[in-house]
NUVEX-126895 format. One record per residue (C-alpha): x, y, z; residue in one letter. Coordinates in nm, 3 decimals. Example, Ala and Ser with C-alpha at 12.3 -4.5 7.8 and 13.67 -1.06 7.14 Angstrom:
- px:py:pz:type
- 1.230:-0.450:0.780:A
- 1.367:-0.106:0.714:S
This chain:
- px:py:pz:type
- -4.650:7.776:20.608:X
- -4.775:8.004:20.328:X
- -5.039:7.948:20.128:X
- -4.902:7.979:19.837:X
- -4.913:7.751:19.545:X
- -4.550:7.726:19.497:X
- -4.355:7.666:19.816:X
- -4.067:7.766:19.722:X
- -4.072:8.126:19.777:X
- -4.141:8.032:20.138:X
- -3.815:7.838:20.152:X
- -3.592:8.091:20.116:X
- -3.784:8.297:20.381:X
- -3.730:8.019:20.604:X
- -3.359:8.049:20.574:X
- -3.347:8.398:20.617:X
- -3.522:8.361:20.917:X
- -3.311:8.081:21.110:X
- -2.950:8.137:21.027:X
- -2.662:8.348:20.822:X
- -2.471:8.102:20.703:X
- -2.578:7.746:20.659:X
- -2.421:7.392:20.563:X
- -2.653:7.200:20.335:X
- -2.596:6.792:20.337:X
- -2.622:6.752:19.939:X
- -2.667:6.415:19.843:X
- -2.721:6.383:19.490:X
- -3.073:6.350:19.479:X
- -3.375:6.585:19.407:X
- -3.486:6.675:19.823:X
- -3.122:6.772:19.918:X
- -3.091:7.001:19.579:X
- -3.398:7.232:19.633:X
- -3.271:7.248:19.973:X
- -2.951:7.373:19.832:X
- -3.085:7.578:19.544:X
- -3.309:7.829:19.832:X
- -3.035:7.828:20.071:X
- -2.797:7.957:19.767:X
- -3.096:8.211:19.710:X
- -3.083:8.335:20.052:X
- -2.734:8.354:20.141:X
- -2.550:8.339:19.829:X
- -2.185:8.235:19.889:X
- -2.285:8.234:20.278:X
- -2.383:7.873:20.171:X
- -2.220:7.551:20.188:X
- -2.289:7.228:20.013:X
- -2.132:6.918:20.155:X
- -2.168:6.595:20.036:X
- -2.038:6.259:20.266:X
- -1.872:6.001:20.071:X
- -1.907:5.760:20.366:X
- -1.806:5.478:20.113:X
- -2.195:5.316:20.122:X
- -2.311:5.597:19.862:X
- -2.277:5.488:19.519:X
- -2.051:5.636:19.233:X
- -2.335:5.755:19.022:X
- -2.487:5.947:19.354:X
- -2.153:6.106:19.399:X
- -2.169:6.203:19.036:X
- -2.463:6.336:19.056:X
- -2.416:6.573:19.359:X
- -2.152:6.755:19.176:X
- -2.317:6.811:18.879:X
- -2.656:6.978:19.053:X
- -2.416:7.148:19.272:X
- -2.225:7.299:18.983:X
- -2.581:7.373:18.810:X
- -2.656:7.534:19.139:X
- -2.395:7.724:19.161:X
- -2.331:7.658:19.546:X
- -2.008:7.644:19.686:X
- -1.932:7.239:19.773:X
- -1.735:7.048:19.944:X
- -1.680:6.670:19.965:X
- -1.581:6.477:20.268:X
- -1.496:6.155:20.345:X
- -1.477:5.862:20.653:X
- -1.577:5.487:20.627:X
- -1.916:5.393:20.802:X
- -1.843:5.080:20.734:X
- -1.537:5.061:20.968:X
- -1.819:5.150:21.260:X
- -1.901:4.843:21.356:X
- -2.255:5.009:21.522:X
- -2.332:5.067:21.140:X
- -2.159:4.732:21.022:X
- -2.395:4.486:21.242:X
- -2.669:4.637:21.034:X
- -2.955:4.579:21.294:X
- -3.275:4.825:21.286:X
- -3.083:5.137:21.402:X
- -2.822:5.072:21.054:X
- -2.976:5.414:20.941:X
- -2.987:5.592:21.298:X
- -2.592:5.534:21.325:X
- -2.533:5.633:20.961:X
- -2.723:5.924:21.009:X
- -2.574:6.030:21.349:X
- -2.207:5.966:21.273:X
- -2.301:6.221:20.940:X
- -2.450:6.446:21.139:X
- -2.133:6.474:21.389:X
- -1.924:6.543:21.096:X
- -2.162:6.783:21.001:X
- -2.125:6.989:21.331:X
- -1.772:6.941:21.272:X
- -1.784:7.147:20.900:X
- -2.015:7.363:21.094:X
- -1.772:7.509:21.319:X
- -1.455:7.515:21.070:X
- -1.635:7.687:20.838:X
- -1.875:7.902:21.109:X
- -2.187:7.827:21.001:X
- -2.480:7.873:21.256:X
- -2.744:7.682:21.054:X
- -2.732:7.288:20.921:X
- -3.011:7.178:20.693:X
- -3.095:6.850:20.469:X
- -3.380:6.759:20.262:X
- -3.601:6.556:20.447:X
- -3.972:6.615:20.349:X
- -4.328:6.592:20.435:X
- -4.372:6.241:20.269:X
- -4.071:6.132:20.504:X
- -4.247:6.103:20.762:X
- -4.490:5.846:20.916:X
- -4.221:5.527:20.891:X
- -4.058:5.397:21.113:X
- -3.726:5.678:21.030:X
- -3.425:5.599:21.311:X
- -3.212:5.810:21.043:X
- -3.438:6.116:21.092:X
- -3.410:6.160:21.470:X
- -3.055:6.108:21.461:X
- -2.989:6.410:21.262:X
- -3.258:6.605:21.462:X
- -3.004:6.519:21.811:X
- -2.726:6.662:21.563:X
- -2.914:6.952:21.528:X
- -2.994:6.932:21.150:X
- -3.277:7.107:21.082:X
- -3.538:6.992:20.771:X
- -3.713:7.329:20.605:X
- -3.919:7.157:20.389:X
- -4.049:6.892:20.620:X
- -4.135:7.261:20.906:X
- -4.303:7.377:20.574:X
- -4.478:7.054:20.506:X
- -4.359:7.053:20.162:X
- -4.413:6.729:19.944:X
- -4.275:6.520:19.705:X
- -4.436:6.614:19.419:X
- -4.380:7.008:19.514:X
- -4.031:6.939:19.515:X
- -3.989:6.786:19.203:X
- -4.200:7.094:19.102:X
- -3.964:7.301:19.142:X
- -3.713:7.133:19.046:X
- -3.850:7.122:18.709:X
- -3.912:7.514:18.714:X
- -3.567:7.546:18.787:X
- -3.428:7.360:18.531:X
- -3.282:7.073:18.759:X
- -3.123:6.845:18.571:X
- -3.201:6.561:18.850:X
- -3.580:6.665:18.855:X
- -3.729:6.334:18.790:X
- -3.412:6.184:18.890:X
- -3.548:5.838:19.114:X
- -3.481:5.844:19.448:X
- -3.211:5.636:19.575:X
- -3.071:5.496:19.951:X
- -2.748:5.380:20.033:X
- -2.615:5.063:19.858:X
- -2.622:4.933:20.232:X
- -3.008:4.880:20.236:X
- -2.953:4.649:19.947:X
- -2.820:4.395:20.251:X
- -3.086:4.221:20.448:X
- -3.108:4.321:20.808:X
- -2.905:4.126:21.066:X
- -2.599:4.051:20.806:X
- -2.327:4.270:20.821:X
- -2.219:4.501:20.558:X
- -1.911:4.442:20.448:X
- -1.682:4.596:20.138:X
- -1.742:4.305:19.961:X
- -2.116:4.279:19.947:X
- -2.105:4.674:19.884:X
- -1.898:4.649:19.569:X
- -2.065:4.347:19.425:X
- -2.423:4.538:19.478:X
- -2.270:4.855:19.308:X
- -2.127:4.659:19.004:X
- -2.465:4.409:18.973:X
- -2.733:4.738:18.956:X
- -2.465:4.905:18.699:X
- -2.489:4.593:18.496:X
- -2.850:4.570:18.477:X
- -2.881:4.956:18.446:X
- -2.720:4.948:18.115:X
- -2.804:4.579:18.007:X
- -3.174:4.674:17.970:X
- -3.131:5.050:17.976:X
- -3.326:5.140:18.282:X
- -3.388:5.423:18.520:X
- -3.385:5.256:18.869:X
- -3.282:4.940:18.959:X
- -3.234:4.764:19.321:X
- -2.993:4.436:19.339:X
- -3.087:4.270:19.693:X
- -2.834:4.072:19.822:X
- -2.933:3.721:19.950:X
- -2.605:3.556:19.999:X
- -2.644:3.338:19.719:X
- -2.968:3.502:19.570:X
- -2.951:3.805:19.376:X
- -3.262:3.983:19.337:X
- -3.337:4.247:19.125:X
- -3.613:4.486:19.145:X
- -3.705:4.735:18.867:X
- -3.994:4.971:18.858:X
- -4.329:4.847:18.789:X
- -4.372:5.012:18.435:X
- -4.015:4.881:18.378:X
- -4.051:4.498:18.410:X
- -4.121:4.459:18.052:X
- -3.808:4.603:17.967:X
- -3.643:4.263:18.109:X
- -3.863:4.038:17.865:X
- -3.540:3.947:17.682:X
- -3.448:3.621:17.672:X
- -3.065:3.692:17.522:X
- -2.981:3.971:17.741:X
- -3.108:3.786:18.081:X
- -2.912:3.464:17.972:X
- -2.643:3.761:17.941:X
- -2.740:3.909:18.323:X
- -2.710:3.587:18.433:X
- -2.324:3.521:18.334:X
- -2.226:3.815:18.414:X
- -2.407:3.834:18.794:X
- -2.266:3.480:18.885:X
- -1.916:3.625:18.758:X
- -1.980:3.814:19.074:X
- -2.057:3.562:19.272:X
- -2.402:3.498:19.286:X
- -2.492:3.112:19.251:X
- -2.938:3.229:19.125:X
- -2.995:3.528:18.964:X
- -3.364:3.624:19.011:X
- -3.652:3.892:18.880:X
- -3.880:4.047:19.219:X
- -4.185:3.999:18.994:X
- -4.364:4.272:19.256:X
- -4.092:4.529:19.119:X
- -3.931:4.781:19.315:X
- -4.060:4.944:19.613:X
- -3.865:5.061:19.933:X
- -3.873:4.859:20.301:X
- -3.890:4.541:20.049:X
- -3.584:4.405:20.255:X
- -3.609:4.375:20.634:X
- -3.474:4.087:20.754:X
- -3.289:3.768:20.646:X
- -3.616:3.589:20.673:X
- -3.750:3.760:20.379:X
């Protein structure tokens, strides 16, 4: 890659070097947008957005992927199939993410050659890399190519430009699929999906905060919240409050991860 300070300029390069036409998988968050944003830079309306709703994403993700695609201005389109009726993705073993990723990438291939498009791209980065990522190399068999992780281009450049560009999801927090909320070896099911979706809402707006994880333990809910964040949950009223309206849900013990968030916090049932 360049040397330049800002990557971006780079980025669009890349695209006009490896395709005419190109699908981008938007998501919602920050990675997938300044994916989209250089790919509308070097091909205009020769670019595609398309964003899955594969019924594990949540509402506010979905929300979110047509508002930076509007801001944007890239052309997008939404599609839709049920991972969770793929019972490969249901058991939710350790490949959950390789057959989520592989069955998107198949559709992708699929909006690829409707819409002839020789080039498929998502936002995987530098700081992706070095866990354990089934999700990653299932995309790679799909052919889905990652510019900013052939660039090596970070995190924290991302957000960069992001900001530059006026992003309205900038410093947006990163988010996974509600499925990771599920410990591994129990199956996702509609259920525990909506429950999750409906708990994190609920403490979102309870304690007004910007990123909140409800792992699903059966009986156990437990909520993580960012480190700086855990204060904000030092109210005795509002977590008697949390804690009527989580067992409305159908949680029997409603309880505080007093590590906060972080991601891979929920591997197994044993945890």
């Amino acid at each position: 890659m360049s040397h330049e300070t800002d990557p971006f300029p780079e980025l669009i390069r890349w695209f006009s070097r490896n395709g005419t036409r190109v699908i981008v998988a938007l998501s919602g968050g920050v990675d997938s947008a300044v994916v989209a944003l250089a790919a509308k830079k070097a091909f205009g309306d020769n670019s595609i957005a398309i964003t899955a709703n594969y019924k594990t994403l949540s509402q506010e993700e979905l929300s979110s992927a047509y508002v930076v695609a509007e801001e944007i201005g890239i052309r997008h389109k939404l599609i839709q199939y049920d991972e969770v009726a793929n019972s490969d993705f249901a058991r939710n073993d350790q490949l959950r993410c390789y057959h989520c990723r592989k069955e998107l990438g198949m559709r992708l291939l699929q909006e690829a050659s409707k819409l002839d498009a020789n080039l498929i791209v998502d936002g995987t980065h530098l700081d992706d890399i070095g866990n354990n990522r089934p999700g990653i190399r299932a995309l790679e068999e799909c052919n889905v190519r990652s510019p900013m992780l052939e660039l090596s281009i970070s995190k924290a450049q991302i957000r960069a430009i992001a900001r530059k560009f006026k992003l309205s999801i900038h410093d947006k927090p990163s988010n996974s699929c509600l499925a990771s909320r599920i410990p591994q070896g129990t199956r996702v099911t509609y259920e525990k999906l909506a429950r999750i979706e409906k708990s994190e809402t609920i403490v979102k707006e309870l304690f007004n905060l910007r990123q909140v994880r409800v792992r699903d333990h059966g009986d156990i809910a437990r909520i993580e919240v960012q480190k700086e964040e855990i204060i904000l949950l030092f109210d005795v009223g509002k977590l008697q409050n949390l804690d009527t309206l989580l067992k409305e849900l159908g949680f029997k013990y409603v309880s505080i991860d007093a590590k906060g968030y972080r991601t891979g916090s929920l591997v197994s049932t044993s945890n």
